[in-house]
N, C-alpha and C positions, 0 to 999 in steps of 0.2 A: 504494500500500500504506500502512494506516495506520501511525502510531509505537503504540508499546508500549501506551504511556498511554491513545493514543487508542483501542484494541481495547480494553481496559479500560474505558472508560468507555462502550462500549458494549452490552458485554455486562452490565453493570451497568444501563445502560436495558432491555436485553431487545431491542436491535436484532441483527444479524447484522454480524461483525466486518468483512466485505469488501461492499462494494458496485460499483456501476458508475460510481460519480463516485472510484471509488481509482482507476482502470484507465483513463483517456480514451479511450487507442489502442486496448482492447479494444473490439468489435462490441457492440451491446447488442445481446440477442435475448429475445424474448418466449415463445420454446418454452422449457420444463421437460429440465432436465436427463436421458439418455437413462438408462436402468439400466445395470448393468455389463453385459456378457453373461454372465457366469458365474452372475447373478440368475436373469436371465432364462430359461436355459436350467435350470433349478433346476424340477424337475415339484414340483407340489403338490398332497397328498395329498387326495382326495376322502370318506375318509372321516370322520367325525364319529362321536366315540365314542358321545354319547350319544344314535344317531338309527342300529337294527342295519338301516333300509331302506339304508343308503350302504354295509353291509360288502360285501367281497367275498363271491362263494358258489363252494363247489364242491362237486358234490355227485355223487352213483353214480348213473347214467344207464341201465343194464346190468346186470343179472346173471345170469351161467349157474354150474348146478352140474353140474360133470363126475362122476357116478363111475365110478372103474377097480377093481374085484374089493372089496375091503373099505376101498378107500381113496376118499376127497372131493375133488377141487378145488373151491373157486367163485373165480371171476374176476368184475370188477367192471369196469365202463370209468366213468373218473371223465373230469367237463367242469368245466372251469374257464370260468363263466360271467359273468367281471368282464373289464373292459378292460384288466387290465393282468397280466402274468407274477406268478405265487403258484409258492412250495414245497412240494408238499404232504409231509409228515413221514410219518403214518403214518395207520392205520386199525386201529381196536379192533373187532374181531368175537370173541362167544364168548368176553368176557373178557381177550381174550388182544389184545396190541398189534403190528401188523405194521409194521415200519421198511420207507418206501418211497424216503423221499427225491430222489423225483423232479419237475421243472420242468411248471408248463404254460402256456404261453402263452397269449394271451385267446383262448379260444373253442374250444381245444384240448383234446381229447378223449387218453385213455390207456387200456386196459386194462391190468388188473394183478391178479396173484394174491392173493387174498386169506387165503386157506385150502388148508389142505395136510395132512391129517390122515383120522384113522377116518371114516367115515360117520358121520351123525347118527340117534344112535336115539331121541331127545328134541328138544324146542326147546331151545336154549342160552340163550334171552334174548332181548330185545325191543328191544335198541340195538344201533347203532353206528357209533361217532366217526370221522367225518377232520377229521385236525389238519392246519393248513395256517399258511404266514405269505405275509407280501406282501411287497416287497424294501424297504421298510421297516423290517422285523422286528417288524411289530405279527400276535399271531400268534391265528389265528379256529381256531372248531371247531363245525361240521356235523354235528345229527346224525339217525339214521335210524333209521325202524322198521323192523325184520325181518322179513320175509311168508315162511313157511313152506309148502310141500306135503308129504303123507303121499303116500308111493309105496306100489306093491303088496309091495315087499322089504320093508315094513313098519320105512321108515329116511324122515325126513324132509330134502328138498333146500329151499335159499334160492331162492326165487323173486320175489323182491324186495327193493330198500333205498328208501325212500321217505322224501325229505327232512321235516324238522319244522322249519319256521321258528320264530322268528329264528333267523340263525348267533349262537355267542356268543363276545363279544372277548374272548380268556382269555390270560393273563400279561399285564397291563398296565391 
């Protein structure tokens, strides 16, 4: 081990304060020091903010519209089509924002209600958003075009949500 002085004078050359001629009884070895494990085991993020081909996607894979007397359901099966577990938050249809807060793991599939209300005697709009995050908390949002049918009740059902790439990185 060097004295005081001598570390001093070497980080003043710009060399490294410990070497292998301080240590004799130490092994010299020519392999690089191993990482911690706690490095190591540390995942690393794939995406790149400024490159929307790396985000995650997930997007509505499904949709039925149920109706029952003067009332709507549509249901959506949303897929989480990234390697790795997303949150998805919610879904904006017809304006109106639905809180889902539910998990999907990669490559996992959900259906889930989207809508719960009158029947449609109009198109409501031509979007709509799911918001999602990655367990990162970097948080994406998907969004869709609305494909309408006119029924013979003369009330229009959702007969599709059809992704619009890019997803976009929103809060951050």
């Amino acid at each position: 081990m060097p004295s005081f002085y001598e570390a001093i004078k070497r980080i003043i050359q710009g060399k490294p304060v410990y070497d292998a001629t301080d240590n004799p009884e130490a092994p010299a070895t020519d392999a690089p020091d191993a990482p911690p494990a706690e490095a190591a085991a540390e995942p690393q993020s794939t995406i790149q903010k400024n490159d929307a081909s790396t985000f995650p996607v997930v997007q509505v894979t499904r949709t039925e519209s149920r109706p029952n007397g003067q009332t709507l359901q549509i249901y959506c099966t949303l897929r989480n089509n990234w390697q790795e577990q997303v949150d998805v938050d919610s879904i904006t249809l017809f304006g109106n924002e639905y809180k889902l807060r539910i998990s999907l793991g990669p490559g996992q599939e959900r259906e889930v209600v989207t809508y719960n209300g009158p029947l449609l005697t109009s198109t409501r709009g031509s979007e709509a958003v799911v918001i999602y995050k990655t367990e990162t908390g970097d948080y994406f949002e998907a969004v869709h075009e609305i494909h309408y049918s006119y029924t013979p009740e003369k009330t229009y059902d959702v007969t599709d949500l059809s992704l619009h790439l890019p997803i976009r990185d929103i809060y951050g």
